[in-house]
C-alpha positions as CSV (number, residue, x, y, z in Angstrom):
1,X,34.4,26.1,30.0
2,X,35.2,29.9,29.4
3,X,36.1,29.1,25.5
4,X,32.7,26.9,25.4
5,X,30.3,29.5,26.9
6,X,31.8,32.2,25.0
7,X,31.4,30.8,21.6
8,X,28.2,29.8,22.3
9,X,26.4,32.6,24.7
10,X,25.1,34.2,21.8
11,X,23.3,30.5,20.5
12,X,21.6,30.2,23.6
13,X,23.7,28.5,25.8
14,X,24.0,29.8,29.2
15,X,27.1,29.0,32.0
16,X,26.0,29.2,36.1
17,X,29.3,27.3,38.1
18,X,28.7,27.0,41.7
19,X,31.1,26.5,43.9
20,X,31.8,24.5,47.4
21,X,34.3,25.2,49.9
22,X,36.1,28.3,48.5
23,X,35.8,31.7,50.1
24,X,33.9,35.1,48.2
25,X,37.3,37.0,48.0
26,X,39.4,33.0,46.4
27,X,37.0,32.7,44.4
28,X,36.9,36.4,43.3
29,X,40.8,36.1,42.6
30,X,40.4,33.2,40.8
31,X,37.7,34.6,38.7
32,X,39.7,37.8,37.6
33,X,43.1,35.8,37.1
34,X,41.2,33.7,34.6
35,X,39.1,36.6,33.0
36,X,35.9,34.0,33.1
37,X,33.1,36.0,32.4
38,X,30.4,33.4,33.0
39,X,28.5,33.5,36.5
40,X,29.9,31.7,39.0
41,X,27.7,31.5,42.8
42,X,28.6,30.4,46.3
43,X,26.8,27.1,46.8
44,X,27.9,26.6,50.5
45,X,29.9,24.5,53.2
46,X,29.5,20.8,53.5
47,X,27.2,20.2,55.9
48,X,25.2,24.0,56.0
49,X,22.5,24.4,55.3
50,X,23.4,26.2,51.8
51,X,25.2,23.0,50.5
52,X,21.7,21.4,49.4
53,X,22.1,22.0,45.8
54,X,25.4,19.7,45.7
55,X,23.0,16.6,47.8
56,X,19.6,17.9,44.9
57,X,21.7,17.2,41.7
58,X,24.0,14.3,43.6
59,X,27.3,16.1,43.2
60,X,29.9,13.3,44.3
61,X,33.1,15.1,42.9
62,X,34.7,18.3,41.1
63,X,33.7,19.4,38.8
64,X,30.6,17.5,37.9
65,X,29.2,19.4,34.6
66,X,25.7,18.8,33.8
67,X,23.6,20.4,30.2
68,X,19.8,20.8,31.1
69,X,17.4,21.8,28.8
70,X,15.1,24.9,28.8
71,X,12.5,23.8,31.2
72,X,16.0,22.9,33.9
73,X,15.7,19.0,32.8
74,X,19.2,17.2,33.1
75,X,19.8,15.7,29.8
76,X,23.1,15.4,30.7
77,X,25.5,15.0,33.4
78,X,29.3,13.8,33.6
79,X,31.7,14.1,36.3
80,X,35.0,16.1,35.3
81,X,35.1,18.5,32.0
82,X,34.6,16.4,28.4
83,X,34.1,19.0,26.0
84,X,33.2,16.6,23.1
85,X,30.6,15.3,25.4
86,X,29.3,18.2,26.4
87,X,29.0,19.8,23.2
88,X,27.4,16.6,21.6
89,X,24.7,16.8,24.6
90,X,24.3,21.0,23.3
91,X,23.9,19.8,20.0
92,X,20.9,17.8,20.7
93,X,19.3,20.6,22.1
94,X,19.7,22.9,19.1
95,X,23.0,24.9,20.5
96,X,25.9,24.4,18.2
């Protein structure tokens, strides 16, 4: 995902990973070991109340990857990382 967002930040693709089940400071390590620069946000506990945005977008397994458009529409969603899938799915939106 890092070589993906940072070819294509600058042609309007943008990069938000959230994350379930690791703590602030694992995920920090993780974050610095792999020098990602894209954001990456705590989206909760199973079961808390901060876990809702796994249940909105029907998040079953990790990593579940999914391309919206510019008004948030999914126009694409695929469980585990297929980069030729995800960049045909950029494509169609203009970012290549």
């Amino acid at each position: 995902m890092q070589k993906l967002y940072t070819e294509l930040k600058d042609k309007g693709m943008d990069l938000i990973a959230i994350n379930s089940g690791d703590d602030k400071d694992t995920i920090n390590k993780y974050i610095k070991e792999n020098n990602w620069t894209f954001n990456i946000v705590m989206g909760g506990q199973p079961g808390g109340a901060d876990y809702a945005i796994f249940k909105q977008y029907g998040v079953q397994a990790y990593p579940t990857n999914y391309v919206l458009d510019s008004n948030g529409k999914v126009v694409w969603r695929g469980i585990g990382f297929n980069e030729p899938e995800i960049r045909a799915a950029l494509e169609k939106l203009g970012v290549k």
